[in-house]
C-alpha positions as CSV (number, residue, x, y, z in Angstrom):
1,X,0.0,0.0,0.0
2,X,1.0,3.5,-0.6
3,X,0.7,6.2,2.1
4,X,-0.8,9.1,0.5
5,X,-1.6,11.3,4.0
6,X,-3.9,13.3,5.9
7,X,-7.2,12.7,4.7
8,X,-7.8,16.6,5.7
9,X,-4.7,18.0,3.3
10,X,-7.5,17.9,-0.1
11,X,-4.9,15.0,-1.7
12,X,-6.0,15.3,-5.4
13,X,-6.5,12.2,-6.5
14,X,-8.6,10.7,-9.5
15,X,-10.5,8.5,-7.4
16,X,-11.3,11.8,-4.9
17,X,-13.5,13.3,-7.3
18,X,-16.6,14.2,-6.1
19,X,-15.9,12.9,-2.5
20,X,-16.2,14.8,0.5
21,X,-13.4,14.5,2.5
22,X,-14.5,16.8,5.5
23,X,-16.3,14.5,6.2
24,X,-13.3,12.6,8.4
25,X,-11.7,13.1,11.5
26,X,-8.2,14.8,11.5
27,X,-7.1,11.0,12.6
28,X,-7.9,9.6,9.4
29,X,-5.1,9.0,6.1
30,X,-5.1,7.6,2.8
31,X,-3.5,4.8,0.9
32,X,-3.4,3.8,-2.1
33,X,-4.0,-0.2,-3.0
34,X,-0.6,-1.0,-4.3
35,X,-0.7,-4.4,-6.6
36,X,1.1,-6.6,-3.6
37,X,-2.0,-5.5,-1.6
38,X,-3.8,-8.1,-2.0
39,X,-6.1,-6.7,-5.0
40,X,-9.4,-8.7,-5.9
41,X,-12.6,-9.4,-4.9
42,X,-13.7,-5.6,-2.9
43,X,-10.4,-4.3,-3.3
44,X,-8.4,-3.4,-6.5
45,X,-5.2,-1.7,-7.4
46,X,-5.6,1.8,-7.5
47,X,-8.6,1.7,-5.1
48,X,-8.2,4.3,-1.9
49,X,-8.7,3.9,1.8
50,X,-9.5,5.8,4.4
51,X,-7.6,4.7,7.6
52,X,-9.2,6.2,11.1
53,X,-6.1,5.9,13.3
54,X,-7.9,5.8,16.3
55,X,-10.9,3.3,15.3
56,X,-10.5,0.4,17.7
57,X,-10.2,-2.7,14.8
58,X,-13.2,-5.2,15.9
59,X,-14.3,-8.4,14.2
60,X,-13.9,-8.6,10.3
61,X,-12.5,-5.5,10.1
62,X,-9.7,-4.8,7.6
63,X,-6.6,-3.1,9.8
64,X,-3.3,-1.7,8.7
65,X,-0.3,-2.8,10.5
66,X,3.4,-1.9,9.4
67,X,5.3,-5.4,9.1
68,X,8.6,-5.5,8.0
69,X,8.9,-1.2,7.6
70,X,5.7,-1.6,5.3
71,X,2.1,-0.8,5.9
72,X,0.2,-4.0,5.1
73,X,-3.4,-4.9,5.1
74,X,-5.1,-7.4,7.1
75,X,-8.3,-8.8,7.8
76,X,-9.2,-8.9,11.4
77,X,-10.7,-11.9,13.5
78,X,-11.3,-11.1,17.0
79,X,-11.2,-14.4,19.5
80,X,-12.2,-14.5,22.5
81,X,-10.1,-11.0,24.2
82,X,-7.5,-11.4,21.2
83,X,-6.9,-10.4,17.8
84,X,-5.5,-13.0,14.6
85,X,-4.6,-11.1,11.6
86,X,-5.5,-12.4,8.5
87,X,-3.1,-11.2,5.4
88,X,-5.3,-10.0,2.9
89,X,-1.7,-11.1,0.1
90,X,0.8,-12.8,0.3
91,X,1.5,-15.9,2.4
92,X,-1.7,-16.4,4.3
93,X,-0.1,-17.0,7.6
94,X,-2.0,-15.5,10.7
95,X,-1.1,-13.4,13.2
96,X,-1.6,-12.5,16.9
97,X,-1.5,-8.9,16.7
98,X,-2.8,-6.3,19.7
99,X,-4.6,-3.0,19.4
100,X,-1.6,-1.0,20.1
101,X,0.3,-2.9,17.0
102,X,-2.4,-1.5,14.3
103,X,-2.5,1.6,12.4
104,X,-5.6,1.6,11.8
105,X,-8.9,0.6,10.8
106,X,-10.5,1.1,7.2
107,X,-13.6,3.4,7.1
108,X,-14.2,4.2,3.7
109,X,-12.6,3.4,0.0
110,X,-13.1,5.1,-3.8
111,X,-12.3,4.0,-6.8
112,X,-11.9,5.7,-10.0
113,X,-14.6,4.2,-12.5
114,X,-14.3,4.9,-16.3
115,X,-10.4,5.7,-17.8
């Protein structure tokens, strides 16, 4: 994924047309849905997230959590008090992950439609 930033900043982007971004708390960003994201089914490349940094991540939520320097995406699966992340690429191996260890929570996503 891409860090784009601030949600607040106005980031032109093609997939930002027409959306209102005031609508976000100052604690929400942007990424961009790189191809090595993990791209299919509701996602695809190109596609942009709003991250709410200080959303607690709850069942079946998708979460952002930096792993190896990177910001990856991950599904979320809540178990009893815990937390198993879910990789939505890559090798599907799971994780134990705690609130603290997420950078937050997807609230919203655009897409460009029509080239």
């Amino acid at each position: 994924m891409n860090y784009l930033g601030p949600a607040c900043l106005g980031i032109d982007h093609p997939a930002l047309e027409g959306y209102d971004l005031t609508r976000f708390t100052p604690t929400c960003y942007l990424v961009e849905v790189s191809e090595d994201a993990g791209g299919g089914g509701p996602l695809m490349e190109g596609d942009l997230l709003v991250v709410d940094e200080q959303k607690p991540a709850q069942h079946d939520d998708l979460v952002v959590m930096e792993l190896d320097g990177e910001q990856r995406l991950f599904k979320s699966h809540r178990i009893g008090g815990r937390m198993r992340l879910i990789p939505t690429a890559g090798p599907r191996e799971s994780l134990w992950a705690r609130q603290s260890d997420l950078r937050g929570v997807v609230v919203s996503q655009a897409r460009q439609y029509g080239l």
